[in-house]
Structures are given as structure tokens and as C-alpha cells.
N, CA, C and O atoms as CSV, one atom per row, in Angstrom:
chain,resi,resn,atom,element,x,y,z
A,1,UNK,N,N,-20.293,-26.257,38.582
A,1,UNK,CA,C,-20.104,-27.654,38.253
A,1,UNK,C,C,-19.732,-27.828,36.778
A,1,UNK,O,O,-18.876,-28.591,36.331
A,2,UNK,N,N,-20.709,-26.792,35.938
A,2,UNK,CA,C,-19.852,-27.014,34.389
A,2,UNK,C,C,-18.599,-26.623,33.784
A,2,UNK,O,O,-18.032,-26.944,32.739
A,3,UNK,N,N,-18.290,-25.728,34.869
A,3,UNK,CA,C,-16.906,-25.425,34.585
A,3,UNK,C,C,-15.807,-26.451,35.055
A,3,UNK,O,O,-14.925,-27.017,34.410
A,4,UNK,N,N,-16.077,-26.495,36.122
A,4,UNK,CA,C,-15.162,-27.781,36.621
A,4,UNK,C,C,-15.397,-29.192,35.684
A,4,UNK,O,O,-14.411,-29.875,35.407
A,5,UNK,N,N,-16.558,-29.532,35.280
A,5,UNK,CA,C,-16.242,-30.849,34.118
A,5,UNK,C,C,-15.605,-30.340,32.852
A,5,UNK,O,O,-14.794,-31.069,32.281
A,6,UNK,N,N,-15.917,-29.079,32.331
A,6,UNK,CA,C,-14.849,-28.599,31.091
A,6,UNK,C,C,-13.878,-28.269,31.227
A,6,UNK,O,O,-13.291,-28.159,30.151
A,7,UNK,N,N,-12.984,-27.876,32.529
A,7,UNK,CA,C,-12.008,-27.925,32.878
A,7,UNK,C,C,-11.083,-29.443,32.878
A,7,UNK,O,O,-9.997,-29.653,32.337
A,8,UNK,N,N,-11.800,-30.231,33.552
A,8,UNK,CA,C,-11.342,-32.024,33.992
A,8,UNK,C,C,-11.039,-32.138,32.148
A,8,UNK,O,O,-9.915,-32.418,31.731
A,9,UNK,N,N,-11.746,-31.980,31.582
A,9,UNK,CA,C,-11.905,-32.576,29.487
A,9,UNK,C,C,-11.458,-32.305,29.325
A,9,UNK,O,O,-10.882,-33.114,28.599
A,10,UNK,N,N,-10.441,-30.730,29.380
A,10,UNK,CA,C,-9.453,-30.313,28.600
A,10,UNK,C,C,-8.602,-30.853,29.524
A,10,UNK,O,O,-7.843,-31.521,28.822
A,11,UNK,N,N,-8.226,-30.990,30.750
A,11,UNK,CA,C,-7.021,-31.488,31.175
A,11,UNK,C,C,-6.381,-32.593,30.971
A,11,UNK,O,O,-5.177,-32.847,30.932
A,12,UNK,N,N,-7.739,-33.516,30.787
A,12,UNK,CA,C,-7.264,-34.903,30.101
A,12,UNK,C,C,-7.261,-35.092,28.718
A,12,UNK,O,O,-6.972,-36.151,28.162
A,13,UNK,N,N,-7.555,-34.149,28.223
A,13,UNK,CA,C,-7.534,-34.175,26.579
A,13,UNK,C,C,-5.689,-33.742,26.606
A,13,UNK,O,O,-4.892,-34.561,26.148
A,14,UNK,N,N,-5.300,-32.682,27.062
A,14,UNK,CA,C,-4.110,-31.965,27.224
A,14,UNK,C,C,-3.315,-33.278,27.214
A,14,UNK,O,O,-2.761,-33.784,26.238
A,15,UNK,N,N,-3.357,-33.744,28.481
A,15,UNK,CA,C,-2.526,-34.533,29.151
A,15,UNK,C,C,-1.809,-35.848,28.242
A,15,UNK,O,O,-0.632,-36.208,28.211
A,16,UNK,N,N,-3.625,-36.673,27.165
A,16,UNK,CA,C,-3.463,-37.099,26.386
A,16,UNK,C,C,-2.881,-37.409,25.216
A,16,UNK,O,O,-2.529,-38.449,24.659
A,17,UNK,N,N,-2.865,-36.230,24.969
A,17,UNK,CA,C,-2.278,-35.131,23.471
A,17,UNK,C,C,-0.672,-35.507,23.686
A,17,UNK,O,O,-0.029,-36.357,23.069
A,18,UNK,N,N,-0.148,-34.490,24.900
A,18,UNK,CA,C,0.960,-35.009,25.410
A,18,UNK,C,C,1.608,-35.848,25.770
A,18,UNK,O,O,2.815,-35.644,25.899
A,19,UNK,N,N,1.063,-37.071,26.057
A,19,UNK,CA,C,1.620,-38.487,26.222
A,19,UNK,C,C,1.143,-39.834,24.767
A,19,UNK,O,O,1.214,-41.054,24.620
A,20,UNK,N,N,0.701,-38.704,24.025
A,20,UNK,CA,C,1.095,-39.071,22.425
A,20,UNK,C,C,1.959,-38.731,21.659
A,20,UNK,O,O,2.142,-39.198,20.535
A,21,UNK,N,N,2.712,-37.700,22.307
A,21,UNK,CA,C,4.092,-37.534,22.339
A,21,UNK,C,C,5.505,-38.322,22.383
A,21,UNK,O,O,6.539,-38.219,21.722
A,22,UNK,N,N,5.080,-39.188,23.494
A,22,UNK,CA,C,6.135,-39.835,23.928
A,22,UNK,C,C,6.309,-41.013,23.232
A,22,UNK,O,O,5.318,-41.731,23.370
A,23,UNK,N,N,7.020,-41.421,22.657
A,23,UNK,CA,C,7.288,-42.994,21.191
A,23,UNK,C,C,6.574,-43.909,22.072
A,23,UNK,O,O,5.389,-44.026,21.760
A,24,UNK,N,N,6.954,-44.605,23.100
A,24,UNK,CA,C,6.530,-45.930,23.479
A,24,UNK,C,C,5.000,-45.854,23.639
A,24,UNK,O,O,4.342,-46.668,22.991
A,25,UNK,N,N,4.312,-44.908,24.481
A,25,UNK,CA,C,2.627,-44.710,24.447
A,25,UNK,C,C,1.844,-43.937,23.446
A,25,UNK,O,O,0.796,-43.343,23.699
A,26,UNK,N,N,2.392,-43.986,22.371
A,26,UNK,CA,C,1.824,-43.043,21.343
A,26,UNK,C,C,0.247,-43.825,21.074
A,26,UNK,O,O,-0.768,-43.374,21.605
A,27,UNK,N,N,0.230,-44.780,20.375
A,27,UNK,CA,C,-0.567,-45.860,19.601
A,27,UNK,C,C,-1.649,-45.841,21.233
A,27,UNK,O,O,-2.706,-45.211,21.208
A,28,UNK,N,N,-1.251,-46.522,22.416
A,28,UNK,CA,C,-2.254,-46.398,23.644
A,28,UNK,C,C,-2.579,-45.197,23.647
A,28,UNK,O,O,-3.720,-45.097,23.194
A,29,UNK,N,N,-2.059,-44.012,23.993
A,29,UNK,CA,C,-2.458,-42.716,24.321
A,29,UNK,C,C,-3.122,-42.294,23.370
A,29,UNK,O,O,-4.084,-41.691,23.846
A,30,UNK,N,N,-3.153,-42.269,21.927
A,30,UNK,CA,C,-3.923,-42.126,21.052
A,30,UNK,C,C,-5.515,-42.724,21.033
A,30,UNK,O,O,-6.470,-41.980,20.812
A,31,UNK,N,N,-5.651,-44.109,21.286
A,31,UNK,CA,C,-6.542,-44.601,21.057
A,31,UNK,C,C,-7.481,-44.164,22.624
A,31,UNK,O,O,-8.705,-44.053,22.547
A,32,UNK,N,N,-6.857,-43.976,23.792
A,32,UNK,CA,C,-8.096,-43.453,24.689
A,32,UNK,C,C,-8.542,-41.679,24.610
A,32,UNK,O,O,-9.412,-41.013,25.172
A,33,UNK,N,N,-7.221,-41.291,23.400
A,33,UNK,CA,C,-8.034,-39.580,23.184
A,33,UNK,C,C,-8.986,-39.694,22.436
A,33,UNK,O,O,-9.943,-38.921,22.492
A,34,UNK,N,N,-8.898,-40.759,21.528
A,34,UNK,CA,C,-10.261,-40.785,20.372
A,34,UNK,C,C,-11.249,-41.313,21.162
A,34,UNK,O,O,-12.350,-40.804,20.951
A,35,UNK,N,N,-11.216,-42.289,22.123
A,35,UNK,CA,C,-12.269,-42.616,23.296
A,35,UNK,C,C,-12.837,-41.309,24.168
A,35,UNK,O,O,-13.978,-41.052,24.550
A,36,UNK,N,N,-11.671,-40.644,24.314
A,36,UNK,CA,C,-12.263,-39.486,25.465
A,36,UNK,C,C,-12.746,-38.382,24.498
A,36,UNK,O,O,-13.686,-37.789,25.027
A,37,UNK,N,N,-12.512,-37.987,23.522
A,37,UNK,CA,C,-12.766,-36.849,22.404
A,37,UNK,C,C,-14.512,-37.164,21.805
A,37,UNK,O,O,-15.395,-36.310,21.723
A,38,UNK,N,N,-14.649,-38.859,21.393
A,38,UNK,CA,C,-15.821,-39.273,21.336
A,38,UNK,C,C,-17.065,-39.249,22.005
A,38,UNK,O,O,-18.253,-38.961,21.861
A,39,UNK,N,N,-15.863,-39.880,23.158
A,39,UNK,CA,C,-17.411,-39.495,24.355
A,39,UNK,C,C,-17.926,-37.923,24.875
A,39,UNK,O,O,-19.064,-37.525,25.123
A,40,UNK,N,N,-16.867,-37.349,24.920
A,40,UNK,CA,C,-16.954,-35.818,25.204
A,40,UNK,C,C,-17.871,-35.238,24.480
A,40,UNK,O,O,-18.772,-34.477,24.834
A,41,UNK,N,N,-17.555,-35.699,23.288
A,41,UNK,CA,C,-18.368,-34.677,22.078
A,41,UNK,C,C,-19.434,-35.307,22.112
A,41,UNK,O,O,-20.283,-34.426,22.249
A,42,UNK,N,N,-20.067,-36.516,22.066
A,42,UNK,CA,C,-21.462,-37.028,22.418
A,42,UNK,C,C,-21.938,-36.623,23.844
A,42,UNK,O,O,-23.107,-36.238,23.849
A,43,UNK,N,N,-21.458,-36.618,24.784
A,43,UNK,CA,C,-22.325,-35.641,26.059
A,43,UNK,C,C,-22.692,-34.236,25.944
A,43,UNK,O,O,-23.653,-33.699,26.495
A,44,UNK,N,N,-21.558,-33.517,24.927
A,44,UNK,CA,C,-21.704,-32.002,24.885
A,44,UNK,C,C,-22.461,-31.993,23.874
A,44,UNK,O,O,-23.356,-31.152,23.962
A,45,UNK,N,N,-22.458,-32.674,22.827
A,45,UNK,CA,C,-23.748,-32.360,22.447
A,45,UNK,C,C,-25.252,-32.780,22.471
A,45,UNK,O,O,-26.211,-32.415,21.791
A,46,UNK,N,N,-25.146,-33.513,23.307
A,46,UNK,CA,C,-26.292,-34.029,23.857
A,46,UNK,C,C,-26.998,-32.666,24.964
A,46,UNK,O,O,-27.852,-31.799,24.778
A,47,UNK,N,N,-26.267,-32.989,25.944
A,47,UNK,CA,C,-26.248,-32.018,27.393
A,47,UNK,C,C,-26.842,-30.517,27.047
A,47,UNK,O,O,-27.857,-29.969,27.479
A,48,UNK,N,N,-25.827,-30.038,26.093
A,48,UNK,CA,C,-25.394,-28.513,25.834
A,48,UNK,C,C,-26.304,-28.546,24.744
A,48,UNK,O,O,-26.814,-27.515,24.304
A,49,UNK,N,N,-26.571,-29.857,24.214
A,49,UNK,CA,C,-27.352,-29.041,22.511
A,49,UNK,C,C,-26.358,-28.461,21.529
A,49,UNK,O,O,-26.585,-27.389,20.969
A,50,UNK,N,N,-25.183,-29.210,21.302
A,50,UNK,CA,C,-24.783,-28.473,20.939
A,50,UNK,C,C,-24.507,-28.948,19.194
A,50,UNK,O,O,-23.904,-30.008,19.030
A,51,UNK,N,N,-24.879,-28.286,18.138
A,51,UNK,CA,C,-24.967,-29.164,16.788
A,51,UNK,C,C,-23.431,-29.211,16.191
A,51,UNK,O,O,-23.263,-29.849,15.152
A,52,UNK,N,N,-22.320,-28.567,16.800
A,52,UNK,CA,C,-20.954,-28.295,16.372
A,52,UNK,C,C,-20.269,-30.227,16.758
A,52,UNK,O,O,-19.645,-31.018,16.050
A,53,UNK,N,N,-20.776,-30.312,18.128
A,53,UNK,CA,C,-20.069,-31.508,19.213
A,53,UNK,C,C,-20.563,-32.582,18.064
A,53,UNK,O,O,-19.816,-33.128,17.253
A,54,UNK,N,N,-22.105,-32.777,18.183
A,54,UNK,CA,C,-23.034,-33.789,17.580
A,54,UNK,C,C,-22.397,-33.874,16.129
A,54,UNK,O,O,-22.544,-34.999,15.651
A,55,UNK,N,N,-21.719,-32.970,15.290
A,55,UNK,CA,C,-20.965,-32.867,13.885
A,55,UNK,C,C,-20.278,-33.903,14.197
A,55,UNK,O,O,-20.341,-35.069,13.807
A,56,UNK,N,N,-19.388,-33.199,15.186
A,56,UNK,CA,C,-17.951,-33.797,14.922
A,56,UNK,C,C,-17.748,-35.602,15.623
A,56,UNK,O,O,-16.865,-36.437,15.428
A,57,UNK,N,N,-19.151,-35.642,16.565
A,57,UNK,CA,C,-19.442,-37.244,16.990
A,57,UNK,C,C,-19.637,-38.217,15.769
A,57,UNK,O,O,-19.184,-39.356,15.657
A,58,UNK,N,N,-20.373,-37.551,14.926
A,58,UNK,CA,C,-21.204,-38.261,13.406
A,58,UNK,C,C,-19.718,-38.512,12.516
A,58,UNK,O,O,-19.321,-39.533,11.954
A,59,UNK,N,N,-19.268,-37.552,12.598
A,59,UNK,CA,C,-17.747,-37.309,11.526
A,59,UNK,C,C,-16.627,-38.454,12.289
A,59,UNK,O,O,-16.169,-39.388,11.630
A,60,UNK,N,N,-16.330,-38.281,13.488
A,60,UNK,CA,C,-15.539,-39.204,14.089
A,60,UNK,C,C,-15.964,-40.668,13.854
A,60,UNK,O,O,-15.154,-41.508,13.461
A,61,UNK,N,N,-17.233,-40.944,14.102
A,61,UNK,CA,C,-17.330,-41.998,14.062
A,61,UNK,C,C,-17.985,-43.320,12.708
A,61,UNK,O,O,-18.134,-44.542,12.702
A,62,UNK,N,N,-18.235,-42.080,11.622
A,62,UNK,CA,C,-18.322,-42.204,10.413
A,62,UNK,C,C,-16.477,-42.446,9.865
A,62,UNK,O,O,-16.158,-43.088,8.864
A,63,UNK,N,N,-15.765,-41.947,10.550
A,63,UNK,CA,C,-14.524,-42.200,10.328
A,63,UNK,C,C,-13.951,-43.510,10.644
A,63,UNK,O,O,-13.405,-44.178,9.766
A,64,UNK,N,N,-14.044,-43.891,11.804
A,64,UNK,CA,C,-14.008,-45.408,12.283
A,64,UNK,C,C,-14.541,-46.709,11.795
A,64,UNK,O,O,-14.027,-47.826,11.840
A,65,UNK,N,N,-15.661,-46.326,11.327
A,65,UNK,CA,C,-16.281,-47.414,10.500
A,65,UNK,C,C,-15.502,-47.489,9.240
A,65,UNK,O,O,-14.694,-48.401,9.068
A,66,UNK,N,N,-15.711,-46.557,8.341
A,66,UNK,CA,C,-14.958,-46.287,7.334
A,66,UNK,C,C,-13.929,-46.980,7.624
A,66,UNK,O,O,-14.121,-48.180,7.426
A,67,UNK,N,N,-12.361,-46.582,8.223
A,67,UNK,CA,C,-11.114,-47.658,8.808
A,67,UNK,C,C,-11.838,-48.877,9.103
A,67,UNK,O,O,-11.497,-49.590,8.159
A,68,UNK,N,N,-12.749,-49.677,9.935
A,68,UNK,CA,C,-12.902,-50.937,9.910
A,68,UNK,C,C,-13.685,-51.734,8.785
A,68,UNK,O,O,-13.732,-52.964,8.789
A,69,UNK,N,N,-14.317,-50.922,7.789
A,69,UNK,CA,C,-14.444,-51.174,6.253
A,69,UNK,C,C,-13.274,-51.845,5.422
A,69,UNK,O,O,-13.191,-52.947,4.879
A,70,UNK,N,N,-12.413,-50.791,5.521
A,70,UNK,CA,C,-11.224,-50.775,4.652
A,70,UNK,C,C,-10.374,-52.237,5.235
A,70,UNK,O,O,-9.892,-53.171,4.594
A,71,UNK,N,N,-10.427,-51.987,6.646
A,71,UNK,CA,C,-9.267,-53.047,6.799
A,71,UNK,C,C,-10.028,-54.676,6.513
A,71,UNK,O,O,-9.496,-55.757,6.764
A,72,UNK,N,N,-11.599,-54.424,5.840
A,72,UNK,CA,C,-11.953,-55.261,6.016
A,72,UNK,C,C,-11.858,-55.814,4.718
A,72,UNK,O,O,-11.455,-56.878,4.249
A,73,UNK,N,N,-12.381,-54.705,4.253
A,73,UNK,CA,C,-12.105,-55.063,2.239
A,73,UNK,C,C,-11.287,-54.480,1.645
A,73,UNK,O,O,-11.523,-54.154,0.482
A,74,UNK,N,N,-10.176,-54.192,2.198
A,74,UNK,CA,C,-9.310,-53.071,1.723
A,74,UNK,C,C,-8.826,-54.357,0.214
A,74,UNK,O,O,-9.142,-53.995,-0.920
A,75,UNK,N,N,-8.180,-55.586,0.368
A,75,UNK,CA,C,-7.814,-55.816,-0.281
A,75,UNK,C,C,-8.781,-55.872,-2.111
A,75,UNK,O,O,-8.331,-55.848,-3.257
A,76,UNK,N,N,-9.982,-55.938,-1.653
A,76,UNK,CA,C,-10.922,-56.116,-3.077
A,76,UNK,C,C,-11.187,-54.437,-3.574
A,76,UNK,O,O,-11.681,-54.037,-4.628
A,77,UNK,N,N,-10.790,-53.834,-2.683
A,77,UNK,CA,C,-11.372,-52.194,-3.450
A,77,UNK,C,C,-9.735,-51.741,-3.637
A,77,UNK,O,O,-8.772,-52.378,-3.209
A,78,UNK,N,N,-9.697,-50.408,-4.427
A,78,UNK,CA,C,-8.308,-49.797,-4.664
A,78,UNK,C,C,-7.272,-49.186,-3.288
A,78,UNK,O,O,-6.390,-48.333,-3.186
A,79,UNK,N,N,-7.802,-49.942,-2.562
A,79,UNK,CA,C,-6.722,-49.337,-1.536
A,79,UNK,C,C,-5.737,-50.718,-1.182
A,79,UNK,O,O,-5.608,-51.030,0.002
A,80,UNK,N,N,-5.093,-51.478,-2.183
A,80,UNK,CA,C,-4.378,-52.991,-1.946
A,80,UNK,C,C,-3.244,-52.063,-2.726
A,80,UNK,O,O,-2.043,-52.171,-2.477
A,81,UNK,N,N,-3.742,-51.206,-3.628
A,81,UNK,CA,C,-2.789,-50.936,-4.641
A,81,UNK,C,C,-1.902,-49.427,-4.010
A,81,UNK,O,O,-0.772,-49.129,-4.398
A,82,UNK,N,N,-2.475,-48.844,-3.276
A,82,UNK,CA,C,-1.491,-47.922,-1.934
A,82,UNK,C,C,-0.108,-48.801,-1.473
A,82,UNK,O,O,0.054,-50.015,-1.352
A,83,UNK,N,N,0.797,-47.681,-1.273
A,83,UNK,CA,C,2.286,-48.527,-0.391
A,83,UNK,C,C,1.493,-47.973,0.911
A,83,UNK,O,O,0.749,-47.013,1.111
A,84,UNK,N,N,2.009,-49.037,1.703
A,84,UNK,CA,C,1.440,-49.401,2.967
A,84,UNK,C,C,2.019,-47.832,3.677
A,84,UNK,O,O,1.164,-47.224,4.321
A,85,UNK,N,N,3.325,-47.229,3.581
A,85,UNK,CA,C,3.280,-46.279,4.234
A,85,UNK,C,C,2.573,-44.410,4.028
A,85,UNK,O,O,2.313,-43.463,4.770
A,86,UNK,N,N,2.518,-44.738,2.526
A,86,UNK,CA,C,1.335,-43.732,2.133
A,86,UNK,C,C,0.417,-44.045,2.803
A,86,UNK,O,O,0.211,-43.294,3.757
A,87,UNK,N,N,-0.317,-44.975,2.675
A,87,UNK,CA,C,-1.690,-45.085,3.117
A,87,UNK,C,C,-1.626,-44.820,4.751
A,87,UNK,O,O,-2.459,-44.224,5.435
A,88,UNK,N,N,-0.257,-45.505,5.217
A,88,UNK,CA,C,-0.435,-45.260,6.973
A,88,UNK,C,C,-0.609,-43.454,7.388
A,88,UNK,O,O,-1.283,-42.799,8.184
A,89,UNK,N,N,0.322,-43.195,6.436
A,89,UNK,CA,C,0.293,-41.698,6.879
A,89,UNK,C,C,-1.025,-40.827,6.030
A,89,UNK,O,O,-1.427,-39.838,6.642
A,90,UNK,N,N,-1.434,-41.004,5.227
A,90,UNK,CA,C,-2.255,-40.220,4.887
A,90,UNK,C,C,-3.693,-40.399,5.252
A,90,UNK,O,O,-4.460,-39.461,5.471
A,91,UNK,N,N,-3.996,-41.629,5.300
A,91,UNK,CA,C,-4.887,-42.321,6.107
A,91,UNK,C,C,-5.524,-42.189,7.383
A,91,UNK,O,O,-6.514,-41.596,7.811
A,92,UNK,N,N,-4.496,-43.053,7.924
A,92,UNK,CA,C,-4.258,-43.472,9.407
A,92,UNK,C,C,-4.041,-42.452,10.369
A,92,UNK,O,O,-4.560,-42.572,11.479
A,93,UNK,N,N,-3.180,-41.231,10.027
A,93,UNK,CA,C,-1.990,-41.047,10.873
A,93,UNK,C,C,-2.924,-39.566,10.774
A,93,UNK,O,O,-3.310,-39.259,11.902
A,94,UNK,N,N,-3.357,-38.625,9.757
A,94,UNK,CA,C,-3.620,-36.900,8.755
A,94,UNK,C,C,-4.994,-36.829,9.747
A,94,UNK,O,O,-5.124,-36.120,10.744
A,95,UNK,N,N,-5.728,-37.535,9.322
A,95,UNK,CA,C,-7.666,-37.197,10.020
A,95,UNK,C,C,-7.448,-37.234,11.324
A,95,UNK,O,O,-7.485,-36.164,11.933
A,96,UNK,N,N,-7.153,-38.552,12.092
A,96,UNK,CA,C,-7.525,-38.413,12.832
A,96,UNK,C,C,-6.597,-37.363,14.102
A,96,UNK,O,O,-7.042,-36.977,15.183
A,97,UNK,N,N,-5.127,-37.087,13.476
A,97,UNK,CA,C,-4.758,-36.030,14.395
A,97,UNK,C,C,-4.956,-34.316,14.027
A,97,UNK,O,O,-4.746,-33.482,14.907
A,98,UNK,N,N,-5.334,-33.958,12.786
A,98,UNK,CA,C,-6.571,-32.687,12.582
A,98,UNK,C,C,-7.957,-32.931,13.524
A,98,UNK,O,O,-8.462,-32.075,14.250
A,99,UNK,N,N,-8.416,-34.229,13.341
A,99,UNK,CA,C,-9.418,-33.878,14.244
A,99,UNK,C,C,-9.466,-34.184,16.003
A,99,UNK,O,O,-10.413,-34.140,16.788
A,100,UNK,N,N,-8.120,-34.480,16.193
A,100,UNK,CA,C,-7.929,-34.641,17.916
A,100,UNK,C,C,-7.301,-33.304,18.124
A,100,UNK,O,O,-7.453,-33.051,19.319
A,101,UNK,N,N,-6.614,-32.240,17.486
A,101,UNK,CA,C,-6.053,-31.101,17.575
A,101,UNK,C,C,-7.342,-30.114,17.510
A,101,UNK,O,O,-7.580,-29.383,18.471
A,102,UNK,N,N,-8.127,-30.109,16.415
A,102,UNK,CA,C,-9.043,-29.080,16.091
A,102,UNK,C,C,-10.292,-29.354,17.786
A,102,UNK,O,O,-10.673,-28.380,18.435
A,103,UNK,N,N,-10.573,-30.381,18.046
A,103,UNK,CA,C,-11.702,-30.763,19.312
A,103,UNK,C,C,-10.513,-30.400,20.278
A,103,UNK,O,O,-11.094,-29.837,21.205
A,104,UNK,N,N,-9.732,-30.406,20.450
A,104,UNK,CA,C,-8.916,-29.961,21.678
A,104,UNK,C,C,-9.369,-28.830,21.905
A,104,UNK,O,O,-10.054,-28.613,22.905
A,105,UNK,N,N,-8.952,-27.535,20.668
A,105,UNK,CA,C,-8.766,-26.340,20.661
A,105,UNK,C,C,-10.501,-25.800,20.692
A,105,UNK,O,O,-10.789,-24.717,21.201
A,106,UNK,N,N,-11.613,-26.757,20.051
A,106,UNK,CA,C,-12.851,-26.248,20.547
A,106,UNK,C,C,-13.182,-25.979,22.183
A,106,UNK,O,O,-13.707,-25.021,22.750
A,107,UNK,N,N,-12.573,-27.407,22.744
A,107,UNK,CA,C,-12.833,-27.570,24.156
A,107,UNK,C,C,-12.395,-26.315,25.443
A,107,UNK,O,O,-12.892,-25.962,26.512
A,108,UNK,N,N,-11.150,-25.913,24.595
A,108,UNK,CA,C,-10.486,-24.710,24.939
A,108,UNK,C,C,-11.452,-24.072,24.855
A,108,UNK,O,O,-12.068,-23.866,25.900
A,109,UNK,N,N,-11.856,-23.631,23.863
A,109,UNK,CA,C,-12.376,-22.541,23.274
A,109,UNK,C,C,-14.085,-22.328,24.128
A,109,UNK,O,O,-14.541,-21.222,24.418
A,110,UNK,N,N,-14.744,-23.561,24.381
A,110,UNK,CA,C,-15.693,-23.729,25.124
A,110,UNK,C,C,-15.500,-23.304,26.548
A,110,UNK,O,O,-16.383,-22.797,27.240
A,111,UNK,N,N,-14.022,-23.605,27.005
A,111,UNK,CA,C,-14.116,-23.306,28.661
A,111,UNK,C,C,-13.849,-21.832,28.573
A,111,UNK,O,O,-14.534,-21.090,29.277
A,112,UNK,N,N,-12.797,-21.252,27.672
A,112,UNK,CA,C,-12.737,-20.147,27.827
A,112,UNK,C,C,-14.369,-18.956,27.772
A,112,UNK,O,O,-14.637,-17.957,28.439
A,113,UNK,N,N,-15.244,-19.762,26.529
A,113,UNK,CA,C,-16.687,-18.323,26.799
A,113,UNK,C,C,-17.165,-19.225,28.077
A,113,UNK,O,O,-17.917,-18.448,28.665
A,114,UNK,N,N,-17.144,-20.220,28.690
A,114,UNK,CA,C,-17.590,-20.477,29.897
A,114,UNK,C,C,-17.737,-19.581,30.614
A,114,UNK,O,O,-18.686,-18.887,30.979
A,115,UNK,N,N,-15.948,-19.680,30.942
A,115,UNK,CA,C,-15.855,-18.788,31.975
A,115,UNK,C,C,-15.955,-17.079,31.641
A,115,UNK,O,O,-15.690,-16.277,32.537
A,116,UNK,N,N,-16.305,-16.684,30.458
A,116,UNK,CA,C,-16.181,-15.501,30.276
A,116,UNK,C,C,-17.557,-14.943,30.729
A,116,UNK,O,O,-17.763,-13.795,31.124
A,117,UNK,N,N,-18.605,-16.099,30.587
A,117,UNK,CA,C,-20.102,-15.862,30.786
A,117,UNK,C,C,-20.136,-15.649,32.346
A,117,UNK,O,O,-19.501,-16.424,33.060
A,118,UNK,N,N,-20.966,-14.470,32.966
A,118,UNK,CA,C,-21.783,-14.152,34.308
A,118,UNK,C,C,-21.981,-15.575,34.597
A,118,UNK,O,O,-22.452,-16.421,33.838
A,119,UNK,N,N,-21.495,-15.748,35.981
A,119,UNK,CA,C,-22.459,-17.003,37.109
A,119,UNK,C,C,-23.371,-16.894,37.091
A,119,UNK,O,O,-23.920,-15.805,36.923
A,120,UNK,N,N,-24.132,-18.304,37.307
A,120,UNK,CA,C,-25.364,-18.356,37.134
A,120,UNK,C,C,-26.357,-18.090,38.480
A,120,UNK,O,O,-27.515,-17.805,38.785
A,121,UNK,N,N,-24.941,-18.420,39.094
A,121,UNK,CA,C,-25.426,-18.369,40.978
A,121,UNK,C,C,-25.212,-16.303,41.463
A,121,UNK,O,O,-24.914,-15.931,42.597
A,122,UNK,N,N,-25.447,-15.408,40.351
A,122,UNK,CA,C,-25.561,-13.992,40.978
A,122,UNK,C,C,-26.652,-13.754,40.303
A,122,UNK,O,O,-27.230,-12.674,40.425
């Protein structure tokens, strides 16, 4: 059964990734990988115990606040004085696709010692 749900996460993480690809669903497809990457990493590390997942839940979502900070006071703190497309790309655009690439490649990386580990059922 745990292989088959870490299998389903990376497929829709994959799938995700890839239809952030495409120009017209980038911005949608983006915003339900950071939904599915979030929640993922809060079950796995909940479930599994795992203090790597639980990092990167705290970091993601310490990130989000942070962005709804900014867009909130962006104009009274030094980020009014950024050109809007620096800030989009270095900002906006740098974190959060290092950290939807790097949790992809963990998730990988999780199914693969999965399955490398003895069944539990011999």
C-alpha cells in the first residue's frame, strides 16, 4: 500500500511539473504542485516521521507567508524600490521552482529505497 501511494505522488507531482510546462496552465498547474508538494510533505512527515518532509513543510510554508507579507507591505519596506520584473523572477519565479524540483527528486528518491527495501509481507 506504501508503495502504491508513493508511486500515485510522484506521478502527480511528474504530471504537474509537466503541465507547468505548457504557457497557458503554467500559473494553475503551478499553484496545485505547491498544494500537492505541501500536503505530501506534511503527511510524510507526519506518517513516516520523517524530519527532512517536516523541513521542507516549515520552509514552504514560511515561504508563503513571507510572499503574502510582502504583497502586503511590500510598498512601505524596500521591496517598492525592485523593477517589478527582477523581483518577479528572483522572487516569485527562483524558490519556489528549486524547491518544487528538489521535493520532486526527494519523492523519487523515497520510492526508489522503497522499493529497494525487503517486503514487509515475507
Amino acid at each position: 500500500m506504501k508503495r502504491t501511494l508513493m508511486t500515485v505522488d510522484a506521478l502527480i507531482q511528474f504530471l504537474l511539473m509537466v503541465s507547468c510546462l505548457i504557457y497557458p496552465f503554467t500559473l494553475f498547474a503551478a499553484f496545485f504542485l505547491g498544494i500537492w508538494q505541501l500536503s505530501s510533505s506534511l503527511l510524510k512527515g507526519l506518517i513516516m516521521q520523517s524530519w527532512i518532509h517536516i523541513q521542507y513543510f516549515l520552509a514552504a510554508a514560511v515561504y508563503c507567508v513571507l510572499l503574502i507579507a510582502a504583497a502586503k507591505f511590500g510598498d512601505q519596506l524596500w521591496l517598492s524600490e525592485w523593477s517589478g520584473e527582477m523581483y518577479l523572477w528572483i522572487v516569485l519565479a527562483v524558490p519556489p521552482l528549486i524547491g518544487a524540483v528538489w521535493y520532486f527528486l526527494r519523492s523519487i528518491q523515497d520510492l526508489v529505497s522503497l522499493n529497494e527495501a525487503p517486503s514487509e509481507l515475507v
